[in-house]
TIGU-765462 format. One record per residue: residue in three letters; residue number from 1; y, z, x of N, C-alpha, C in turn. Coordinates in nm, 4 decimals. Example, Ala and Ser with C-alpha at 12.3 -4.5 7.8 and 13.67 -1.06 7.14 Angstrom:
REM TIGU-765462
ATOM   residu   num        n_v        n_w        n_u       ca_v       ca_w       ca_u        c_v        c_w        c_u
ATOM      ala     1    -0.5690     0.7800     1.3190    -0.4500     0.7800     1.2300    -0.3300     0.7800     1.3200
ATOM      ser     2    -0.2250     0.7080     1.2850    -0.1060     0.7140     1.3670     0.0030     0.7870     1.2900
REM end
This chain:
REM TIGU-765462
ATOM   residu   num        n_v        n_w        n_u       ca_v       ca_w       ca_u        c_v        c_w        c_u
ATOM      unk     1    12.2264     8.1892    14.0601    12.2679     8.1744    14.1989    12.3965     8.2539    14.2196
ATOM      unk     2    12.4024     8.3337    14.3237    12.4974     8.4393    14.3913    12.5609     8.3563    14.4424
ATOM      unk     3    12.7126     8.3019    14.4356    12.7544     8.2222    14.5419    12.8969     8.3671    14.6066
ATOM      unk     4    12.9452     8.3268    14.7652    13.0413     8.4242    14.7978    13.0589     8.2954    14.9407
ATOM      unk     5    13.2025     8.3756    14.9994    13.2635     8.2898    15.1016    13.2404     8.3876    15.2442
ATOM      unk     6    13.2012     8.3790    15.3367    13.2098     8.4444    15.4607    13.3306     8.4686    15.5104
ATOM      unk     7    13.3142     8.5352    15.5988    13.5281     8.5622    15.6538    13.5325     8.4377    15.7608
ATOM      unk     8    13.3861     8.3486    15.7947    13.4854     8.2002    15.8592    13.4776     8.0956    15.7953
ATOM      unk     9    13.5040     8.1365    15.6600    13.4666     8.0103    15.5772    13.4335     7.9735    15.5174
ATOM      unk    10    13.2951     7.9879    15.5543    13.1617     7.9386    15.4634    13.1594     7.9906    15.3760
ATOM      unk    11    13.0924     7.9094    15.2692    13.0225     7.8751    15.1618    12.8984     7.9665    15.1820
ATOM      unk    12    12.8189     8.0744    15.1244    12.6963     8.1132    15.1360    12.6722     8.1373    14.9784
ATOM      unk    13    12.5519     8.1142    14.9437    12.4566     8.1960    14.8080    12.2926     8.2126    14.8287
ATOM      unk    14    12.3136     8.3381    14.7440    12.1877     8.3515    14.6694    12.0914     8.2781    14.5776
ATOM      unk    15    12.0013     8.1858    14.5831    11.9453     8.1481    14.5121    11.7959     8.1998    14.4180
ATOM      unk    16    11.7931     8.1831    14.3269    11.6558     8.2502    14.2254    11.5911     8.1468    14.1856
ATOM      unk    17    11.5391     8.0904    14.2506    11.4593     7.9469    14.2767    11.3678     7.9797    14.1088
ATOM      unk    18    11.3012     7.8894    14.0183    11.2119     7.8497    13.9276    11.1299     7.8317    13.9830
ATOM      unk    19    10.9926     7.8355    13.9021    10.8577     7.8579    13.9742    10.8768     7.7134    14.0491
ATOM      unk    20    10.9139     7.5819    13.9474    10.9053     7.4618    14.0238    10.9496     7.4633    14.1321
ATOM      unk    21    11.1071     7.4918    14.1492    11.1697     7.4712    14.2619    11.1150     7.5659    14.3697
ATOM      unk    22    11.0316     7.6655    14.3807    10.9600     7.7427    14.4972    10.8823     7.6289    14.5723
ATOM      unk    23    10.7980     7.5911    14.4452    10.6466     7.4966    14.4344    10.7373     7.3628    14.5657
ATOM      unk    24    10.8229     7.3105    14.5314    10.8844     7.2077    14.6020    10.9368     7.2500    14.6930
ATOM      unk    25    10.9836     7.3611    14.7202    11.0316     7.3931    14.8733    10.9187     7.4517    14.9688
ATOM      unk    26    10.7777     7.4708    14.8786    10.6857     7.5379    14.9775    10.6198     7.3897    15.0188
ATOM      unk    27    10.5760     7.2603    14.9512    10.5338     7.1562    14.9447    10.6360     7.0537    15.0289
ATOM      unk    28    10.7398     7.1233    15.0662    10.8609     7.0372    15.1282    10.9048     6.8976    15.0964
ATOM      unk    29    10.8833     6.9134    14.9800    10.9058     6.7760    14.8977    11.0865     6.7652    14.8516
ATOM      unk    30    11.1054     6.8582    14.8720    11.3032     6.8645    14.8653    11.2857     6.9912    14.9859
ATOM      unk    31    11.3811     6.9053    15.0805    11.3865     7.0068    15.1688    11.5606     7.0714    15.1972
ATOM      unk    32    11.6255     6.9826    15.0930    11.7746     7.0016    15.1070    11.8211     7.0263    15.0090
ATOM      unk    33    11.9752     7.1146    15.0153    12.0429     7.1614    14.8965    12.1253     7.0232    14.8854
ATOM      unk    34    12.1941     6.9578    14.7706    12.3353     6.8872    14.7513    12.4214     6.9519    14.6702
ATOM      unk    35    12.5185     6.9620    14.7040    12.6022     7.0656    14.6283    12.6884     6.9513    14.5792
ATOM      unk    36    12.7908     6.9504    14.4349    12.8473     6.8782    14.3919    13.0053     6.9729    14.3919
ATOM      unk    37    13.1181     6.9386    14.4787    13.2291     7.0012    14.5140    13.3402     6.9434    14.4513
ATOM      unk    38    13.4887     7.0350    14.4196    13.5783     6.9877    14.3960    13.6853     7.0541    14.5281
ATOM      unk    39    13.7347     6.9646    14.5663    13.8375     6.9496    14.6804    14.0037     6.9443    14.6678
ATOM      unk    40    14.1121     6.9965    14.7718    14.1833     6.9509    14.7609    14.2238     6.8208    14.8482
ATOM      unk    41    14.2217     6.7057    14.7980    14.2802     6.6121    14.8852    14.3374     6.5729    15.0025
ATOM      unk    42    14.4088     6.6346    14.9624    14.5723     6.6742    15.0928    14.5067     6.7470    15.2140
ATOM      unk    43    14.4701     6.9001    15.2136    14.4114     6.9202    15.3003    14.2641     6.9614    15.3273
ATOM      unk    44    14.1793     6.9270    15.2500    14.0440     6.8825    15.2371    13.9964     6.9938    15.2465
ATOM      unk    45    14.0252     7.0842    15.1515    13.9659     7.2210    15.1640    13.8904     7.2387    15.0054
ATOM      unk    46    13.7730     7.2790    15.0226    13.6416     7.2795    14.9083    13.7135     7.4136    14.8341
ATOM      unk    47    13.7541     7.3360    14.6492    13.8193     7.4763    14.6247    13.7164     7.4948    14.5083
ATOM      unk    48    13.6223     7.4597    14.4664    13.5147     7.4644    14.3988    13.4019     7.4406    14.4112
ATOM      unk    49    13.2977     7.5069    14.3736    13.1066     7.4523    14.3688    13.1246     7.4436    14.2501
ATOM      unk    50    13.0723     7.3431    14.1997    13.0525     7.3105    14.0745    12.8837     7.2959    14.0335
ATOM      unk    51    12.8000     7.2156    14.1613    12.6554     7.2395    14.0747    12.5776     7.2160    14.2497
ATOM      unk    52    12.4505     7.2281    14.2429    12.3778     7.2099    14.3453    12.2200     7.2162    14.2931
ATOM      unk    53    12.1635     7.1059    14.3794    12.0206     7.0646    14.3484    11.9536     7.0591    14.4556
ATOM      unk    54    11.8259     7.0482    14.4521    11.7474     6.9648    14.5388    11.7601     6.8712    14.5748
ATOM      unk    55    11.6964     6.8198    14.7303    11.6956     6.6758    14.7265    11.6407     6.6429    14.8899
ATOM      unk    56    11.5807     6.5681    14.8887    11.4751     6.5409    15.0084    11.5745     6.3920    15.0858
ATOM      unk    57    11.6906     6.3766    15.0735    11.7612     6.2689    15.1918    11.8785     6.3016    15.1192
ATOM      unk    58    11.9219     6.3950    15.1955    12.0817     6.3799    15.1242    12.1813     6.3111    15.1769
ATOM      unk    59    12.2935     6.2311    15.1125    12.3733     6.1452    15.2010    12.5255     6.1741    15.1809
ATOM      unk    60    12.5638     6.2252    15.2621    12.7191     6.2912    15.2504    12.8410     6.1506    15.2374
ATOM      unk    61    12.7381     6.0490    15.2983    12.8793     5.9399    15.2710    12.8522     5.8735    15.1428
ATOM      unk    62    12.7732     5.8819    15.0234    12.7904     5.8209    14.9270    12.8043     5.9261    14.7877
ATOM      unk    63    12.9122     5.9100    14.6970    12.9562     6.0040    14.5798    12.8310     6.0447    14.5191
ATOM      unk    64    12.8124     6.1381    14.4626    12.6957     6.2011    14.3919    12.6391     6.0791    14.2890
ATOM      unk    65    12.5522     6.0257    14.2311    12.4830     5.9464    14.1409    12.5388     6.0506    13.9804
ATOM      unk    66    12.5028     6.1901    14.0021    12.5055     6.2938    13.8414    12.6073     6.4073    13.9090
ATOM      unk    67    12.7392     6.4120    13.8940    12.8183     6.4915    13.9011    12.8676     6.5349    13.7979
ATOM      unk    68    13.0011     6.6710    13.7991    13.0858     6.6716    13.6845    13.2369     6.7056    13.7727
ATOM      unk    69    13.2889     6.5855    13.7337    13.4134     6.6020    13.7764    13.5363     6.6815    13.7165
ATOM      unk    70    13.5915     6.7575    13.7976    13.6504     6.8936    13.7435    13.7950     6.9223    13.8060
ATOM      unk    71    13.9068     6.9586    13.7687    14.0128     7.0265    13.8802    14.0597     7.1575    13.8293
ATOM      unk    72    14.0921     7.2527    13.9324    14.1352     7.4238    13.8730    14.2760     7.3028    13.8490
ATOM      unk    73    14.3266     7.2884    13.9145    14.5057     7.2635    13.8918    14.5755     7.1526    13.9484
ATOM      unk    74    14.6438     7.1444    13.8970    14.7387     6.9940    13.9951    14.7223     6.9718    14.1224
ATOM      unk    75    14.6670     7.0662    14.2274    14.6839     7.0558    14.3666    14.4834     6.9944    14.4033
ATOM      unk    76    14.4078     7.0068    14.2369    14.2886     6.9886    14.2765    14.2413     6.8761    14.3081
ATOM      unk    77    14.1436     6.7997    14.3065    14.1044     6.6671    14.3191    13.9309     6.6495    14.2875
ATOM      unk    78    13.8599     6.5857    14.2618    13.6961     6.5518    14.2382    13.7145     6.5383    14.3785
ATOM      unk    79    13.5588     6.4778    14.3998    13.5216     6.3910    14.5315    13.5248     6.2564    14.4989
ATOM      unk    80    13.5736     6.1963    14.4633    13.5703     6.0864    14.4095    13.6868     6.0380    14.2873
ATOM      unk    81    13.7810     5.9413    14.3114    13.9081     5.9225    14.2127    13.8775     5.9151    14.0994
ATOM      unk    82    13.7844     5.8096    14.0470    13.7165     5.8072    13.9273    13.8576     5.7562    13.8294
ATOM      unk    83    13.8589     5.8307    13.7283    13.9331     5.7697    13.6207    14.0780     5.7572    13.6717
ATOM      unk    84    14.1357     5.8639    13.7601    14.2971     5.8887    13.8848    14.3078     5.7571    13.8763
ATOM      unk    85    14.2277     5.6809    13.9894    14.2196     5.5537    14.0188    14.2983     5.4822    13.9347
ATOM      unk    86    14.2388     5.4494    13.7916    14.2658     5.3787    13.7141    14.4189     5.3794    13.6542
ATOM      unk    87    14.4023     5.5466    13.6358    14.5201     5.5423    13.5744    14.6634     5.4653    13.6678
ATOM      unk    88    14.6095     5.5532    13.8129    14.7098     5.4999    13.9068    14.7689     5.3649    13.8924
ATOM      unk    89    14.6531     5.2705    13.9439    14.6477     5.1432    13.9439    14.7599     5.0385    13.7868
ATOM      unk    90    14.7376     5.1099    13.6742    14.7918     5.0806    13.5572    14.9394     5.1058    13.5539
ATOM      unk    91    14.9673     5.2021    13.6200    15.1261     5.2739    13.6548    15.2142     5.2026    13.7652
ATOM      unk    92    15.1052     5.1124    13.8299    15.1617     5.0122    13.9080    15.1253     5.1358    14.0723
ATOM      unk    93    15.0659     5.2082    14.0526    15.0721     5.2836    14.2081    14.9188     5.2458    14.2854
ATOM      unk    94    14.9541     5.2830    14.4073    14.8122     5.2749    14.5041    14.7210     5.3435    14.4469
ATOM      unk    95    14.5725     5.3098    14.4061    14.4675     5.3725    14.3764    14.4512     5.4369    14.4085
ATOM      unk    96    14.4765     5.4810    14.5488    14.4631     5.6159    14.6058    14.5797     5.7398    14.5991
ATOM      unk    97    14.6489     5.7001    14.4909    14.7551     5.7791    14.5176    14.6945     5.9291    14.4184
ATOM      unk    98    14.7850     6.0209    14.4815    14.7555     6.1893    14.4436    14.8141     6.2083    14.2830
ATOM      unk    99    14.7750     6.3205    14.2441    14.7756     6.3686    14.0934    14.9438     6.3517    14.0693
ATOM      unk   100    15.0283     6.4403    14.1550    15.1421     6.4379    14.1764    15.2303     6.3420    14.1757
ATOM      unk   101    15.1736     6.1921    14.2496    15.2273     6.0631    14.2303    15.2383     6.0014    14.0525
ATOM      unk   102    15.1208     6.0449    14.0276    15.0559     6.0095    13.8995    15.1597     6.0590    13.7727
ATOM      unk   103    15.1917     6.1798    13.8134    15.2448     6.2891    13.6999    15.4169     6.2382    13.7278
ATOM      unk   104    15.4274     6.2124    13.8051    15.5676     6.1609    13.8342    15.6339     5.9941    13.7672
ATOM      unk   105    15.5027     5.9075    13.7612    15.5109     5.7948    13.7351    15.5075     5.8309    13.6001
ATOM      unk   106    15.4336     5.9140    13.5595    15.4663     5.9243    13.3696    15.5846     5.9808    13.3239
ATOM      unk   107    15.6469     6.0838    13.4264    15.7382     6.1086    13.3475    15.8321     6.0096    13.3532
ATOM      unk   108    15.8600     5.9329    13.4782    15.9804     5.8802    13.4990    15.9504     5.7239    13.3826
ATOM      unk   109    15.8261     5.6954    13.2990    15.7684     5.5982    13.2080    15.8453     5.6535    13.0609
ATOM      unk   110    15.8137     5.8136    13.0820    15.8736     5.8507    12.9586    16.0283     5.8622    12.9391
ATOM      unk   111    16.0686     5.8238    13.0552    16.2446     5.8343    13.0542    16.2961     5.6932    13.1128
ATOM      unk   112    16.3065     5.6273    13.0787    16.3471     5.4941    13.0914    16.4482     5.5120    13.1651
ATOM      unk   113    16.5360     5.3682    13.2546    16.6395     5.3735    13.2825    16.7040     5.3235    13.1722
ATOM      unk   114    16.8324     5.4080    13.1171    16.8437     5.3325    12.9720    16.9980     5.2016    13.0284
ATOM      unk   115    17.0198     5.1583    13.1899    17.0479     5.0717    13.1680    16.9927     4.9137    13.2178
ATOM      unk   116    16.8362     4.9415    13.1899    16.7447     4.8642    13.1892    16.6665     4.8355    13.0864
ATOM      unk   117    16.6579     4.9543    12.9949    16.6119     4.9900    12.8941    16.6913     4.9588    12.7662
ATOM      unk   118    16.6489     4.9865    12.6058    16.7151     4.9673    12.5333    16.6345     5.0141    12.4226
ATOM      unk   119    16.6967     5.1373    12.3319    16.5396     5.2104    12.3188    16.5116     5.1018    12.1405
ATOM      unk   120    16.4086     5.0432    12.1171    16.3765     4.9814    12.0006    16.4504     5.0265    11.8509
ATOM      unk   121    16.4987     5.1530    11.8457    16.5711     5.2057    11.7150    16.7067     5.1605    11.7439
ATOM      unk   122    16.7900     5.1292    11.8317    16.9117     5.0896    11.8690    16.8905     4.9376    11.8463
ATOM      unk   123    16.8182     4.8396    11.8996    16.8281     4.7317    11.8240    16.7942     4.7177    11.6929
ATOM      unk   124    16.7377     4.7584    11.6309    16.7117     4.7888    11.4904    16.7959     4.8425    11.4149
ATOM      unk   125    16.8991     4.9080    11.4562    17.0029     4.9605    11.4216    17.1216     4.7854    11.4193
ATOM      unk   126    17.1020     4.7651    11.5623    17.2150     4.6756    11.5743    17.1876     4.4903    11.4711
ATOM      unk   127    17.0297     4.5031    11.4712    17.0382     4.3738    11.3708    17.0711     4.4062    11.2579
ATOM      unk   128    17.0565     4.5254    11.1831    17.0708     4.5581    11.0819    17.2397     4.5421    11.0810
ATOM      unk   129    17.3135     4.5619    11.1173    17.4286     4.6030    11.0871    17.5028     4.4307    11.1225
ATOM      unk   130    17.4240     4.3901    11.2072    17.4701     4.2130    11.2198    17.4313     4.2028    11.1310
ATOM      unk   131    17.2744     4.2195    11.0332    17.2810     4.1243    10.8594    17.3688     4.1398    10.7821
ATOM      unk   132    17.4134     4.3027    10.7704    17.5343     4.3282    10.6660    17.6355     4.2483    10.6422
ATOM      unk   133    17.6799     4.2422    10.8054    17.8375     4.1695    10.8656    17.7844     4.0000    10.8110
ATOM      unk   134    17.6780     3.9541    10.8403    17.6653     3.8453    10.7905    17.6720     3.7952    10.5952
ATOM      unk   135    17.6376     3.9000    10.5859    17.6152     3.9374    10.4386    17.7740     3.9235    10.3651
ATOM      unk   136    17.8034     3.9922    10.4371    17.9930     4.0444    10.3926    18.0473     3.8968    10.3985
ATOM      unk   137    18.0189     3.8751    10.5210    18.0524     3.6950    10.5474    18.0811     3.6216    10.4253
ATOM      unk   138    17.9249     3.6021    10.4270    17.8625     3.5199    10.3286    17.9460     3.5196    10.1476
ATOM      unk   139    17.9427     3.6590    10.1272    17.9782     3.6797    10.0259    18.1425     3.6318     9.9897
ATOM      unk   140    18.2013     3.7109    10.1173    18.3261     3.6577    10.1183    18.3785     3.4906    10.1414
ATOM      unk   141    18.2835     3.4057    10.1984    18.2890     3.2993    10.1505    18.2462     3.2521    10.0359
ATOM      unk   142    18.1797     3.3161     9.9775    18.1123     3.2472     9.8217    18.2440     3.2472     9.7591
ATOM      unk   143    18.2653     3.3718     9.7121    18.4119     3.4233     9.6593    18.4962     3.3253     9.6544
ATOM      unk   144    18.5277     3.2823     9.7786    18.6707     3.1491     9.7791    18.6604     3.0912     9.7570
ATOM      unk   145    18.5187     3.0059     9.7515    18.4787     2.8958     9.7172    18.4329     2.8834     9.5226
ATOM      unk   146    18.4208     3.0065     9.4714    18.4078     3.0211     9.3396    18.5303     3.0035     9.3022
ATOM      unk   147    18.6216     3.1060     9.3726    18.7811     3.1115     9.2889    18.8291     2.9636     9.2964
ATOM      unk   148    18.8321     2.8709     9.3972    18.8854     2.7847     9.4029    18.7929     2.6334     9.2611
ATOM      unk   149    18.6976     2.6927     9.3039    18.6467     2.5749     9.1952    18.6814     2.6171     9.0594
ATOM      unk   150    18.6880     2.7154     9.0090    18.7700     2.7984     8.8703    18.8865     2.7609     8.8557
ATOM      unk   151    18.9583     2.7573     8.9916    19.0595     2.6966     8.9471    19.1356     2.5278     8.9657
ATOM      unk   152    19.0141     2.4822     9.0107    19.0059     2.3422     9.0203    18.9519     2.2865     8.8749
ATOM      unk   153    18.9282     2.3911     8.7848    18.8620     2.3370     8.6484    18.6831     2.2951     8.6646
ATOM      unk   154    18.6282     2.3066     8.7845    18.5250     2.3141     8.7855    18.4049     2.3894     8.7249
ATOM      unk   155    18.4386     2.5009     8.7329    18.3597     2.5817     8.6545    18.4179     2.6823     8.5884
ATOM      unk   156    18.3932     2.7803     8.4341    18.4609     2.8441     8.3710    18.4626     2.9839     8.4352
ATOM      unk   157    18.5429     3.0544     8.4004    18.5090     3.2251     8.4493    18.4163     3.2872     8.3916
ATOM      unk   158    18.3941     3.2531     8.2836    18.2490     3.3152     8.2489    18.1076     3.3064     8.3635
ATOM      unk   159    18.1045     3.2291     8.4505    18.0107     3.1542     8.5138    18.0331     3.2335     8.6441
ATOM      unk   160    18.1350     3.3048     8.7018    18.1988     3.3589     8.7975    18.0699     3.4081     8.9152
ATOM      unk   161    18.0108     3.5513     8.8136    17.9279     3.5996     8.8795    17.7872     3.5934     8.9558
ATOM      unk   162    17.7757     3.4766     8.8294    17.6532     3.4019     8.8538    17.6688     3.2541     8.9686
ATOM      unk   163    17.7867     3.1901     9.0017    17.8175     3.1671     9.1131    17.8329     3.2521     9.2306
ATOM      unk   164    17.8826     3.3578     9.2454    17.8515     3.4052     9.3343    17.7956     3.4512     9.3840
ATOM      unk   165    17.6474     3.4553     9.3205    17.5622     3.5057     9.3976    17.4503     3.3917     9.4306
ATOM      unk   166    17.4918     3.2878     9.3477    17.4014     3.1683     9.4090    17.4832     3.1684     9.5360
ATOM      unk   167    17.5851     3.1362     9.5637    17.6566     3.1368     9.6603    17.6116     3.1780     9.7914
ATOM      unk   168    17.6051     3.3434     9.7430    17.5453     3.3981     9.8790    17.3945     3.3977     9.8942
ATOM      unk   169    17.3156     3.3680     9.8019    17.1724     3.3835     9.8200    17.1678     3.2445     9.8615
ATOM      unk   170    17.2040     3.0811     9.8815    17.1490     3.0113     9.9024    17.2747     2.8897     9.9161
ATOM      unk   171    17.3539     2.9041    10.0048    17.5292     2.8407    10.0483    17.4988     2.6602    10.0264
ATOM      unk   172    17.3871     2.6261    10.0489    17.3774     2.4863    10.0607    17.3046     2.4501     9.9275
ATOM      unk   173    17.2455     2.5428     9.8676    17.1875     2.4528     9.7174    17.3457     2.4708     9.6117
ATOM      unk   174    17.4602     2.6018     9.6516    17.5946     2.6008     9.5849    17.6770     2.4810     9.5912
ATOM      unk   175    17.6835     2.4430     9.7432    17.7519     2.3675     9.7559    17.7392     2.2574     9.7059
ATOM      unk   176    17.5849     2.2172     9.7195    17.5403     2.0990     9.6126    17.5525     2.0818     9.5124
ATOM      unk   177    17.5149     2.1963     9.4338    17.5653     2.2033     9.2832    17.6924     2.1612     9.2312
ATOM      unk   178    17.7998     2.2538     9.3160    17.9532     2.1943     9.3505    17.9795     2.0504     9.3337
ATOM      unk   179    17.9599     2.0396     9.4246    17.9388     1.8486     9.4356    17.8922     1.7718     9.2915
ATOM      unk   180    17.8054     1.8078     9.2950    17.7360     1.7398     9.1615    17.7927     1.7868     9.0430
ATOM      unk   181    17.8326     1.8939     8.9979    17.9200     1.9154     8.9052    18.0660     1.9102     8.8770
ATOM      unk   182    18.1397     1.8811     9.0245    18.2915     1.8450     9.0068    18.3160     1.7674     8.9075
ATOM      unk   183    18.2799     1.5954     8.9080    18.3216     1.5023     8.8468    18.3119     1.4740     8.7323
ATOM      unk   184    18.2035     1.5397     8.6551    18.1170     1.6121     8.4956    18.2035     1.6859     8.4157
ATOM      unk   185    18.2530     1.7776     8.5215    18.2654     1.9098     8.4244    18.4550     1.9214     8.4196
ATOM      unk   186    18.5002     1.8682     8.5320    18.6467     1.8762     8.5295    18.7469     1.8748     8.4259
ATOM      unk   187    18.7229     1.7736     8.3442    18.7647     1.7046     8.2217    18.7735     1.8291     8.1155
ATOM      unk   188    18.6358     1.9166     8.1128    18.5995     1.9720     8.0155    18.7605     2.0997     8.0022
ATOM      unk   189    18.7889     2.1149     8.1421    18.8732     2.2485     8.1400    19.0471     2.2278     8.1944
ATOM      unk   190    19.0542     2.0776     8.1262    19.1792     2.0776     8.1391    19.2693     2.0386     8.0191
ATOM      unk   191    19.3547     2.0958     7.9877    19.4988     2.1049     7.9080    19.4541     1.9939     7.7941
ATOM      unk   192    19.4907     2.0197     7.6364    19.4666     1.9293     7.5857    19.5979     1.8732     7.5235
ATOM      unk   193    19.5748     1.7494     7.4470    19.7058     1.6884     7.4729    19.7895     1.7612     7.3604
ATOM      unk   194    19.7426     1.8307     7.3076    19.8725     1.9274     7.1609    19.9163     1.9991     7.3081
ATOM      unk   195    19.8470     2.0445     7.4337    19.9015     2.2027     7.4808    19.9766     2.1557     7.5739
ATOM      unk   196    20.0026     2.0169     7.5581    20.0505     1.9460     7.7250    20.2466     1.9728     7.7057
ATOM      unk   197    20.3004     2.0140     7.7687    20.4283     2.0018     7.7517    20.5006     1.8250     7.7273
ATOM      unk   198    20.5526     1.8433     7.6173    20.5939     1.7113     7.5662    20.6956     1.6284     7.6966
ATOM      unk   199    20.6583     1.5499     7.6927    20.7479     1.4477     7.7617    20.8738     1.3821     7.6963
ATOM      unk   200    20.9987     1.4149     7.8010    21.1512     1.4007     7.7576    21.1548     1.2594     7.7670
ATOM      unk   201    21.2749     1.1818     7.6794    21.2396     1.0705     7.6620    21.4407     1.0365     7.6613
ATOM      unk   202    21.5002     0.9607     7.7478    21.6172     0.9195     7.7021    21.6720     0.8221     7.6906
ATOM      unk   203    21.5689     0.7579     7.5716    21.6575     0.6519     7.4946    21.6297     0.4979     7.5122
ATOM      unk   204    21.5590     0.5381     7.6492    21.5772     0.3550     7.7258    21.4274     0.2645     7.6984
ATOM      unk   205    21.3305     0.3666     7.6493    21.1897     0.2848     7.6036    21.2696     0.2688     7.4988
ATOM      unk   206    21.3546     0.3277     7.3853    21.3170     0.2901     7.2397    21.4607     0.1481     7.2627
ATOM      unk   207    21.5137     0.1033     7.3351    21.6293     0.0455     7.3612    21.5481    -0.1133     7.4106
ATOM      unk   208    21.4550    -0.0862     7.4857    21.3858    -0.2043     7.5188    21.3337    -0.2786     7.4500
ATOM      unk   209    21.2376    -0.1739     7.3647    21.1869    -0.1896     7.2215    21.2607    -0.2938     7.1560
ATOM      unk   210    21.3526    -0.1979     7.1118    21.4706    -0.2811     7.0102    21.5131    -0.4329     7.0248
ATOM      unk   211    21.5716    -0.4322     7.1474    21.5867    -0.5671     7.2245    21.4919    -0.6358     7.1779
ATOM      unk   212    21.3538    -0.6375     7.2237    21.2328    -0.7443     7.2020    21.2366    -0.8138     7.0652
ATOM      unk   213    21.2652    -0.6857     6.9851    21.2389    -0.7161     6.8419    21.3909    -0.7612     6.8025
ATOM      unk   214    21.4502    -0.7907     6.8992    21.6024    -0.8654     6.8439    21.6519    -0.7340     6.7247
ATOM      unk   215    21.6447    -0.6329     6.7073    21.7566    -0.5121     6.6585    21.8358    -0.4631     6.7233
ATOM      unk   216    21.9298    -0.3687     6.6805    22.0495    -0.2976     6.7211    22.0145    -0.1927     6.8653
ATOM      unk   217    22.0228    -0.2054     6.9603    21.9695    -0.1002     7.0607    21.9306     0.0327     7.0522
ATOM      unk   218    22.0315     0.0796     6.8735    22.0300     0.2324     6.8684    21.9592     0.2249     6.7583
ATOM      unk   219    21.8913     0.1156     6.6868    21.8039     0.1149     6.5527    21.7019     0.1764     6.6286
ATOM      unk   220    21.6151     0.2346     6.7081    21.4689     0.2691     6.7125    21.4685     0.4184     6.7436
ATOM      unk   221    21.6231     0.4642     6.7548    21.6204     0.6463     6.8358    21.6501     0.6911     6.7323
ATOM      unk   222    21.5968     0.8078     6.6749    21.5188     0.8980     6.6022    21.6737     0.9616     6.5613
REM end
């Protein structure tokens, strides 16, 4: 088929009909062309033929049944919204809205307002750096709470490291432990009586002494 445009307009072609399609136009069993068009919207001007058939009742107000929907370019449109529609509708716009509406709603999807927005790697960034700080916390409380029981005689320094990391891996089974081992273990790490600094003594126990036992006051001092 020859297709060409007239200088008012029109649409004209050549057709090379198949033996069938002669057979049916001499039998007048299809007595009409349907042409399947792509349009521009906006101002409803046919900027494509895309296919054309036979057909014995053609109906201009209902969309083709077997089309192929097609556009040269952004300004094109089908006869029919078809998938547009959908997308529209999903973007939050009027179903009927144009390619242009469409292409606008994606970009402005792909650019967030970022003070509405908050792009997912920035919070991911920001919990991460709250676990650390919690971490640091944590640790730095274990720490005080180790040094101080070390030096409460609670636990030895050998044991140091391995408190502190129960500490920070699990603050409430430490603390328990703590507890439960203060009153046990205290004894074990304090001063024995050779290392104890001797106690000064002047005179007045061994004087009392003496007295009781009816001797000289100064018979019992060394």
């Amino acid at each position: 088929m020859t297709v060409g445009i007239t200088p008012a307009g029109a649409v004209e072609g050549r057709v090379d009909w198949t033996g069938a399609g002669r057979d049916l136009l001499a039998e007048r069993a299809d007595r009409y062309l349907s042409p399947s068009v792509v349009f521009d919207r906006a101002s409803r001007t046919i900027r494509r033929l895309v296919s054309a058939g036979l057909t014995n009742k053609p109906d201009f107000r209902m969309p083709a049944l077997a089309r192929e929907d097609g556009a040269d370019g952004p300004g094109d449109a089908p006869d029919a919204a078809g998938p547009l529609a959908a997308v529209a509708t999903a973007l939050g716009l009027d179903a009927g809205a144009g390619i242009e509406a469409v292409l606008d709603a994606i970009a402005t999807a792909r650019s967030p307002d970022p003070a509405r927005f908050v792009p997912a790697s920035a919070v991911r960034a920001m919990i991460a750096e709250r676990g650390r700080m919690v971490a640091r916390m944590r640790e730095d409380e274990a720490r005080a709470r180790v040094d101080a029981a070390i030096s409460g005689g609670c636990l030895p320094p050998a044991m140091r490291d391995w408190a502190v990391a129960h500490g920070c891996q699990d603050p409430a089974s430490f603390d328990a432990f703590l507890d439960a081992v203060s009153p046990a273990f205290a004894c074990l790490f304090e001063a024995s009586p050779a290392a104890r600094a001797p106690q000064t003594d002047d005179g007045a126990a061994a004087e009392r002494i003496a007295r009781q036992r009816g001797l000289a006051p100064d018979a019992l001092r060394a």
